[in-house]
mmCIF file as gemmi writes it, N, C-alpha and C atoms, coordinates in Angstrom:
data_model
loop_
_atom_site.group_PDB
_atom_site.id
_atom_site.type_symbol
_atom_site.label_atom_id
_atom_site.label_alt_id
_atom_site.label_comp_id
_atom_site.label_asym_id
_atom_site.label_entity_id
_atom_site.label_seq_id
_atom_site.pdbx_PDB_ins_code
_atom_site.Cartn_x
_atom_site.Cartn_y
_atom_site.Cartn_z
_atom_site.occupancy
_atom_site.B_iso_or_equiv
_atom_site.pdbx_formal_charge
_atom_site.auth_seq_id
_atom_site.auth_asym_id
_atom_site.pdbx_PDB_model_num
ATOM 1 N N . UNK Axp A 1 ? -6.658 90.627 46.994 1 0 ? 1 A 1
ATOM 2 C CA . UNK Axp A 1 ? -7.707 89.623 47.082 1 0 ? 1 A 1
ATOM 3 C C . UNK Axp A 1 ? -7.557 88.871 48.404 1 0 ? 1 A 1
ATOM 4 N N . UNK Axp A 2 ? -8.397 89.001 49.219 1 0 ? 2 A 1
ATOM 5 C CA . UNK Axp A 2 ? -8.846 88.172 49.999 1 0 ? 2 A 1
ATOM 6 C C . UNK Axp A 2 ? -9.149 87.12 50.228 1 0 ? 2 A 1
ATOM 7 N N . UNK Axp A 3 ? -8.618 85.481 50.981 1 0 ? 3 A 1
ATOM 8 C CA . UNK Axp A 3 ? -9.131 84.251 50.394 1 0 ? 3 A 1
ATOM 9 C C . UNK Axp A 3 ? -10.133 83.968 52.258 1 0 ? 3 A 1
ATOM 10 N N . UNK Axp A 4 ? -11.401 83.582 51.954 1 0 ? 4 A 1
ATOM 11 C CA . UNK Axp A 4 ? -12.5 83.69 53 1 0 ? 4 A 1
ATOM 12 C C . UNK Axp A 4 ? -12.052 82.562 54.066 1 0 ? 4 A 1
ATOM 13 N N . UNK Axp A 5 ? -11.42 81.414 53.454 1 0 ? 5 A 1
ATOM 14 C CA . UNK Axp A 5 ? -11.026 80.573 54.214 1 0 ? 5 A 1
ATOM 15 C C . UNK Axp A 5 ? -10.208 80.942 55.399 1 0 ? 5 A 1
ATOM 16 N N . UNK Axp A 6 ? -8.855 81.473 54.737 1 0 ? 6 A 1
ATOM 17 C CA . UNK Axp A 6 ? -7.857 82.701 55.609 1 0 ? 6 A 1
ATOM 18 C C . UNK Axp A 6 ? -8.434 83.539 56.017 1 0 ? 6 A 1
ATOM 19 N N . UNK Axp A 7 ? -9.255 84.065 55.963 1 0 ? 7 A 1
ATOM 20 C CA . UNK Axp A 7 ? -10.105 85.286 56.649 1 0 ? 7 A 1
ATOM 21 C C . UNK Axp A 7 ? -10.478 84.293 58.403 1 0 ? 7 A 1
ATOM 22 N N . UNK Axp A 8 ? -11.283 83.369 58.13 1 0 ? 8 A 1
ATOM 23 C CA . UNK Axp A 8 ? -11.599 82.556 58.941 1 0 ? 8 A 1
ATOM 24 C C . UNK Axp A 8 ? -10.922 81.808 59.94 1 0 ? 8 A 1
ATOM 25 N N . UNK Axp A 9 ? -9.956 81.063 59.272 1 0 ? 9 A 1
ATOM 26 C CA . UNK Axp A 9 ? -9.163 80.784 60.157 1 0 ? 9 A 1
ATOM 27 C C . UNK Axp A 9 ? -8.262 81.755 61.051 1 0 ? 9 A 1
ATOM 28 N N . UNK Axp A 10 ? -7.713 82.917 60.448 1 0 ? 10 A 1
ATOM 29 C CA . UNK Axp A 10 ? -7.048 83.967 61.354 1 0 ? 10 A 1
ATOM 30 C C . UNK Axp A 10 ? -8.251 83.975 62.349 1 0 ? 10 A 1
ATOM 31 N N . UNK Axp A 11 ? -9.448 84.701 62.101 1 0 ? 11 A 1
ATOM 32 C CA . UNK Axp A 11 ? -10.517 85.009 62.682 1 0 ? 11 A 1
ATOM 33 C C . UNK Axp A 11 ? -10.499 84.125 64.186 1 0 ? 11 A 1
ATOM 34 N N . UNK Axp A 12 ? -10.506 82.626 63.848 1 0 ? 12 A 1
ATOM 35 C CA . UNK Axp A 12 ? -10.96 81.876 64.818 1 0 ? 12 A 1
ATOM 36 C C . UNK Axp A 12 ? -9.299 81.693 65.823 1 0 ? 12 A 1
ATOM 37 N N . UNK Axp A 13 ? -8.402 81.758 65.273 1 0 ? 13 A 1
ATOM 38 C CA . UNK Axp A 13 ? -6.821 81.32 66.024 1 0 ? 13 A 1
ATOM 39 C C . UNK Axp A 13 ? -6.915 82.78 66.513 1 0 ? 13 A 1
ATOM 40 N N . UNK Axp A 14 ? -7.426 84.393 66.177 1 0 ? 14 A 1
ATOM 41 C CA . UNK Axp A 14 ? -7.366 84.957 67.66 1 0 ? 14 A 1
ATOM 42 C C . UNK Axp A 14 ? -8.16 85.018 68.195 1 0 ? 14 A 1
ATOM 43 N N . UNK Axp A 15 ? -9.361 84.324 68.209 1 0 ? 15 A 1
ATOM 44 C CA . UNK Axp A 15 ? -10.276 84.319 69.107 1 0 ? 15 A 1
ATOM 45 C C . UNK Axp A 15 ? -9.869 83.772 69.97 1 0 ? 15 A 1
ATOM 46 N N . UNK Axp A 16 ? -8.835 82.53 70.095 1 0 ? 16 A 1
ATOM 47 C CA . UNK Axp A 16 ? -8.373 81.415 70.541 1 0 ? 16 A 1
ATOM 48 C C . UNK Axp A 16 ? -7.241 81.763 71.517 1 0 ? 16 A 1
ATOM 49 N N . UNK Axp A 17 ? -6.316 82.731 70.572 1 0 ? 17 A 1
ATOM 50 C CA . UNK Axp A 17 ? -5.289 83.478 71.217 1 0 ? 17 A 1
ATOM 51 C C . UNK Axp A 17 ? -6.104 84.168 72.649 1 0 ? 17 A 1
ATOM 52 N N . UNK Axp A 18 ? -6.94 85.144 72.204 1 0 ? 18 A 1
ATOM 53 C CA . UNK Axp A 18 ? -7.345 86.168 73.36 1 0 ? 18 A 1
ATOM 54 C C . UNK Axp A 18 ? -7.864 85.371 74.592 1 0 ? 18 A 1
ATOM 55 N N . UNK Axp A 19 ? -8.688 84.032 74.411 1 0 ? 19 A 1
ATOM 56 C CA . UNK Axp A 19 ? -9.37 83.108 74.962 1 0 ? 19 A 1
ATOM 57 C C . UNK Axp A 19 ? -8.208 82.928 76.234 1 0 ? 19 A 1
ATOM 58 N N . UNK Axp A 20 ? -6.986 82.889 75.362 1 0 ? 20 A 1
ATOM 59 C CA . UNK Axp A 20 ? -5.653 82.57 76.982 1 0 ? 20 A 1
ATOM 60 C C . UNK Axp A 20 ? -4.921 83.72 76.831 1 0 ? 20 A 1
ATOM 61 N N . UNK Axp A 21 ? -5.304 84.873 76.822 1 0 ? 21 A 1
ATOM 62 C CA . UNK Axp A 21 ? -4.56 86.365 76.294 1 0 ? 21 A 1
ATOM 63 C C . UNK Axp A 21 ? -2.945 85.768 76.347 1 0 ? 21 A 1
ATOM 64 N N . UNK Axp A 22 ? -2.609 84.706 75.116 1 0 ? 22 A 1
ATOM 65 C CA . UNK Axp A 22 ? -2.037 84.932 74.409 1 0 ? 22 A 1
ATOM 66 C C . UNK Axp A 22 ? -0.648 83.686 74.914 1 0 ? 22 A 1
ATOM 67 N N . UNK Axp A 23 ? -1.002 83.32 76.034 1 0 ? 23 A 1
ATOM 68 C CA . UNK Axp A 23 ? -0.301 82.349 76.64 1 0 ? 23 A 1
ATOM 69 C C . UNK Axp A 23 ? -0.002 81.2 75.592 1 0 ? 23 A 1
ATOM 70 N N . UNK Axp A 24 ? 1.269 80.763 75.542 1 0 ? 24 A 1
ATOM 71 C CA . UNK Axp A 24 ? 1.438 79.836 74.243 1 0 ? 24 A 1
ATOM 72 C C . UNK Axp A 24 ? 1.625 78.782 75.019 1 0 ? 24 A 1
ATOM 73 N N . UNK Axp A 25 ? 1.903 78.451 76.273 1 0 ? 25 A 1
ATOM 74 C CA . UNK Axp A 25 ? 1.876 77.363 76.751 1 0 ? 25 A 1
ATOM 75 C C . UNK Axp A 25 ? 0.19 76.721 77.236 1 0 ? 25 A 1
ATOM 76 N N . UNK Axp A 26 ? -0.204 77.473 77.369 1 0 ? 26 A 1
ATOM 77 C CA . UNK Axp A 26 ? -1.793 77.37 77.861 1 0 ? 26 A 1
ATOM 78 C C . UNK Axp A 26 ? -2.496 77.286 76.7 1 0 ? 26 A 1
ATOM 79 N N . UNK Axp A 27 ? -2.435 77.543 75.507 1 0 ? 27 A 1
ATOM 80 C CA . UNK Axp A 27 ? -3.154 77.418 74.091 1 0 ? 27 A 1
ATOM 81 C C . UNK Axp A 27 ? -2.402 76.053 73.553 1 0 ? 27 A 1
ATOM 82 N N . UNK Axp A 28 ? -1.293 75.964 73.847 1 0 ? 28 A 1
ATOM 83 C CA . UNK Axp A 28 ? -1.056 74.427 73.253 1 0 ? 28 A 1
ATOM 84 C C . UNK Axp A 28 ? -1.098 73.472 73.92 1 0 ? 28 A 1
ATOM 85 N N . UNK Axp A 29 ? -1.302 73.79 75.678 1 0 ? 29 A 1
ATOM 86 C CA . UNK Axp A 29 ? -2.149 72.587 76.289 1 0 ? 29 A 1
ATOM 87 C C . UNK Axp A 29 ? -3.689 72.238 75.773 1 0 ? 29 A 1
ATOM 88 N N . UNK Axp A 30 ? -4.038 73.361 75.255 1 0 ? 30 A 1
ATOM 89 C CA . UNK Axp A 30 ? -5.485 73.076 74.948 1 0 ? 30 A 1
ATOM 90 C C . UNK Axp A 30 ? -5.618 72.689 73.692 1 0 ? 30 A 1
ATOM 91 N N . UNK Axp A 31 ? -4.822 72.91 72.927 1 0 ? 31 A 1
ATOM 92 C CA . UNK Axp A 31 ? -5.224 72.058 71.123 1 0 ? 31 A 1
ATOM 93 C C . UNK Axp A 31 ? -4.285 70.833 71.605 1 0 ? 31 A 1
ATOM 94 N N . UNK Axp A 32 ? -3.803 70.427 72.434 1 0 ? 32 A 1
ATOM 95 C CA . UNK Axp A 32 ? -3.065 69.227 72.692 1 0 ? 32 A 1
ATOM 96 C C . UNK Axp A 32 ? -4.533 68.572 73.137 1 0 ? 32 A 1
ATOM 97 N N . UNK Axp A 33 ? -5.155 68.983 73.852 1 0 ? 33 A 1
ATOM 98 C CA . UNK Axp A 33 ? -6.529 68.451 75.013 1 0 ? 33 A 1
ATOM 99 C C . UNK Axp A 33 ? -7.675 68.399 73.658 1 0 ? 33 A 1
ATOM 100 N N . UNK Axp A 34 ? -7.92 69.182 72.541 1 0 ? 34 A 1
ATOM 101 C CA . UNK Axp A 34 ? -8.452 68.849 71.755 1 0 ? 34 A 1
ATOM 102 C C . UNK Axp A 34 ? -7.957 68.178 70.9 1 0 ? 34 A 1
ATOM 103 N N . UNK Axp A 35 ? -6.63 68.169 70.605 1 0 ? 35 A 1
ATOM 104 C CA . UNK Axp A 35 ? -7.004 66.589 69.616 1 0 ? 35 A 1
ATOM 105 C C . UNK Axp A 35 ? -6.84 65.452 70.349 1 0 ? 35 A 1
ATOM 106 N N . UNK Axp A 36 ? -6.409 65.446 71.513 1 0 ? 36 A 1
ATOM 107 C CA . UNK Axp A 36 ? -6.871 64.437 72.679 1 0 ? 36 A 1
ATOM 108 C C . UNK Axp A 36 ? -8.721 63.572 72.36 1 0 ? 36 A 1
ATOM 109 N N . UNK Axp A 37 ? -9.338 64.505 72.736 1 0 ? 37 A 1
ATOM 110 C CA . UNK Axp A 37 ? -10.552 64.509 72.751 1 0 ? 37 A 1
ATOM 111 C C . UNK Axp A 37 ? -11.515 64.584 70.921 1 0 ? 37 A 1
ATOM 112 N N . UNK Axp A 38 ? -10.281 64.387 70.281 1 0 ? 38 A 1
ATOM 113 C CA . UNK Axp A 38 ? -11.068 64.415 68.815 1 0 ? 38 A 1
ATOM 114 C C . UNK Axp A 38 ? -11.426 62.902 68.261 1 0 ? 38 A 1
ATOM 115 N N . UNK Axp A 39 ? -10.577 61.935 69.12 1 0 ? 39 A 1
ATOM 116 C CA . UNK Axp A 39 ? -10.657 60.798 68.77 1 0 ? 39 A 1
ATOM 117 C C . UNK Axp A 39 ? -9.722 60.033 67.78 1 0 ? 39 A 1
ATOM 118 N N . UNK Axp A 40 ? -9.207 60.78 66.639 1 0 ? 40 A 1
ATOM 119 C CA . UNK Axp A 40 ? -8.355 60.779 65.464 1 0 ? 40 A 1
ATOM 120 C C . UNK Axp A 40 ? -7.026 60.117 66.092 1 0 ? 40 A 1
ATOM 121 N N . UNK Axp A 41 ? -6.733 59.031 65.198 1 0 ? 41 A 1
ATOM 122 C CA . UNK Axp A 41 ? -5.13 58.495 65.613 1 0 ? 41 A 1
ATOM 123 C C . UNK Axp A 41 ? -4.081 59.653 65.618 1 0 ? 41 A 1
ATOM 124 N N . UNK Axp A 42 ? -3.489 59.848 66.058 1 0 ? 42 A 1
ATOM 125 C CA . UNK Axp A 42 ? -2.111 60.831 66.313 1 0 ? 42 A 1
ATOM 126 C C . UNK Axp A 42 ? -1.175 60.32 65.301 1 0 ? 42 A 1
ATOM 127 N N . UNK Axp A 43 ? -0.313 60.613 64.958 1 0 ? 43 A 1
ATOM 128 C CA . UNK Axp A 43 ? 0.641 60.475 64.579 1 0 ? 43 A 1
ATOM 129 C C . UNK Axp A 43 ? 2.217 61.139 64.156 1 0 ? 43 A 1
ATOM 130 N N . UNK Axp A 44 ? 3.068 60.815 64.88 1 0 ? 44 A 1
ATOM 131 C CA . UNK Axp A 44 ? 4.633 61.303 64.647 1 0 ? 44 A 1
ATOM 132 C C . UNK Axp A 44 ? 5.405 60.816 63.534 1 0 ? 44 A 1
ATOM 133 N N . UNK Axp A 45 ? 5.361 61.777 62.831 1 0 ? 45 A 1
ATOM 134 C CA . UNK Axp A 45 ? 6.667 61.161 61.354 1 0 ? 45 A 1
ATOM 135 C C . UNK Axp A 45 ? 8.154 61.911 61.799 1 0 ? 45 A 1
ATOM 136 N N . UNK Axp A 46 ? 8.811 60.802 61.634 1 0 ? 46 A 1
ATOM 137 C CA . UNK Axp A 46 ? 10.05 61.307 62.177 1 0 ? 46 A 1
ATOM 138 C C . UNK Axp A 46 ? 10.874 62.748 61.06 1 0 ? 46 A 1
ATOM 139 N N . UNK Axp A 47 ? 11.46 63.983 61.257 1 0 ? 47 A 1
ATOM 140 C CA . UNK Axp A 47 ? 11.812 64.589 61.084 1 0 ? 47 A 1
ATOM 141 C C . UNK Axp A 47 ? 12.881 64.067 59.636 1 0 ? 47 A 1
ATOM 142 N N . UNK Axp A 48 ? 12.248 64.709 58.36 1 0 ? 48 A 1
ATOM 143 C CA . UNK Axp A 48 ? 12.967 64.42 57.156 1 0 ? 48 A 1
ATOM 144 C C . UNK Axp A 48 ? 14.468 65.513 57.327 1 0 ? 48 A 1
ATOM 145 N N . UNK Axp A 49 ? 16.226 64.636 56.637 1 0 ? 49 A 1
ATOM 146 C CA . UNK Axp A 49 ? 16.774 65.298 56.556 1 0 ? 49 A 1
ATOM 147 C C . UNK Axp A 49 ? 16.96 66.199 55.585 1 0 ? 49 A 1
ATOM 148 N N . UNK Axp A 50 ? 17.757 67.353 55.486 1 0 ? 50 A 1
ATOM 149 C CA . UNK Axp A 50 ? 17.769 67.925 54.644 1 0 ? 50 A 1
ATOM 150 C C . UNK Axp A 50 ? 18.472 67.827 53.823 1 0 ? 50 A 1
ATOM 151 N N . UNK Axp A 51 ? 18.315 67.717 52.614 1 0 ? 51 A 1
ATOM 152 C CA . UNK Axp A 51 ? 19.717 67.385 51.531 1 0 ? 51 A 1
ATOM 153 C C . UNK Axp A 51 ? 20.736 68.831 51.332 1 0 ? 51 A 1
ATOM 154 N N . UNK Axp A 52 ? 21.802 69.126 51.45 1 0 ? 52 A 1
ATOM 155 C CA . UNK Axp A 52 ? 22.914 69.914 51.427 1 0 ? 52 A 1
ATOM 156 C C . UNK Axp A 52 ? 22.492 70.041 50.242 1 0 ? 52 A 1
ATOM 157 N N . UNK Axp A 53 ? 22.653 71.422 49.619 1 0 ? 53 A 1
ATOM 158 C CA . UNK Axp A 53 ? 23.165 71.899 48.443 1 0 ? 53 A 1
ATOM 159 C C . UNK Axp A 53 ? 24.505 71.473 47.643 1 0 ? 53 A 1
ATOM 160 N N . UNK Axp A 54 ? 24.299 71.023 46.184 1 0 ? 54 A 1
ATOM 161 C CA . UNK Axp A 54 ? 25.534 70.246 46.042 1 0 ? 54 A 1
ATOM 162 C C . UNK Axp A 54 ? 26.462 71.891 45.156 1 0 ? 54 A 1
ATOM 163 N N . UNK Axp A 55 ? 28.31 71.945 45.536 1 0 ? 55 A 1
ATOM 164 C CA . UNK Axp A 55 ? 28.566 72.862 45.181 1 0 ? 55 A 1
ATOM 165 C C . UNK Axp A 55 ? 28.697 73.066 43.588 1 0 ? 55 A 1
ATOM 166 N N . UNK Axp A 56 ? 28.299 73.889 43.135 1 0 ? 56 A 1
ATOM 167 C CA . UNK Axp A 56 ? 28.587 73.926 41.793 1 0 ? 56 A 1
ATOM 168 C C . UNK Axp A 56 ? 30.19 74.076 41.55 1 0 ? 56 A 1
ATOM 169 N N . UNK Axp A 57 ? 30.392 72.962 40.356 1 0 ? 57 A 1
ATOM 170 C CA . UNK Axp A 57 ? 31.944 73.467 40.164 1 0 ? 57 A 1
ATOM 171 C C . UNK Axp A 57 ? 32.035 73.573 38.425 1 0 ? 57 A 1
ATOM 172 N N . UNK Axp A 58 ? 33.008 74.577 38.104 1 0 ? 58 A 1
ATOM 173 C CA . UNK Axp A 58 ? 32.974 75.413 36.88 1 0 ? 58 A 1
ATOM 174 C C . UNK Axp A 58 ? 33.561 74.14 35.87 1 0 ? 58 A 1
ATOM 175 N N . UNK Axp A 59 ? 33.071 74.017 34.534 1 0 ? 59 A 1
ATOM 176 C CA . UNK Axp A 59 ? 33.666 72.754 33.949 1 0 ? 59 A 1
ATOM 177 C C . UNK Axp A 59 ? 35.069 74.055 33.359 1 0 ? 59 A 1
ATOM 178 N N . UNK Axp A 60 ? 35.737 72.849 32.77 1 0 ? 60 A 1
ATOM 179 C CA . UNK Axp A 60 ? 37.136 73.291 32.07 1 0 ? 60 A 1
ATOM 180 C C . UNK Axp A 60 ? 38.365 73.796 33.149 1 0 ? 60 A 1
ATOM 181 N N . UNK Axp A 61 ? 38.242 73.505 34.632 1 0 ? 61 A 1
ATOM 182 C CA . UNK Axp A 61 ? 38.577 73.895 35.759 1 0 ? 61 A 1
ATOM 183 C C . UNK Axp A 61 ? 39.427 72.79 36.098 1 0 ? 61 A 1
């Protein structure tokens, strides 16, 4: 099954890709320059840590 949304969006991110054949620095100057130009507040959330796995320990041990 196919979802049309995902169809679409792939669709349009390589159109986007080929647009700078593929340059990742030159495609993220330009979605940097569009949401520049979108008007929308920006915003940075600082990087959540990750909680460690706690070790399991065997009871009766």
């Amino acid at each position: 099954m196919k979802a049309p949304i995902v169809e679409e969006v792939r669709k349009h991110r390589m159109e986007h890709t080929q647009k700078f054949q593929g340059n990742l620095s030159t495609i993220c100057a330009d979605l940097r320059h569009v949401q520049i130009a979108s008007g929308h507040k920006i915003i940075r959330l600082a990087p959540r840590k990750l909680e460690r796995p706690r070790k399991h320990v065997k009871a009766g041990n």
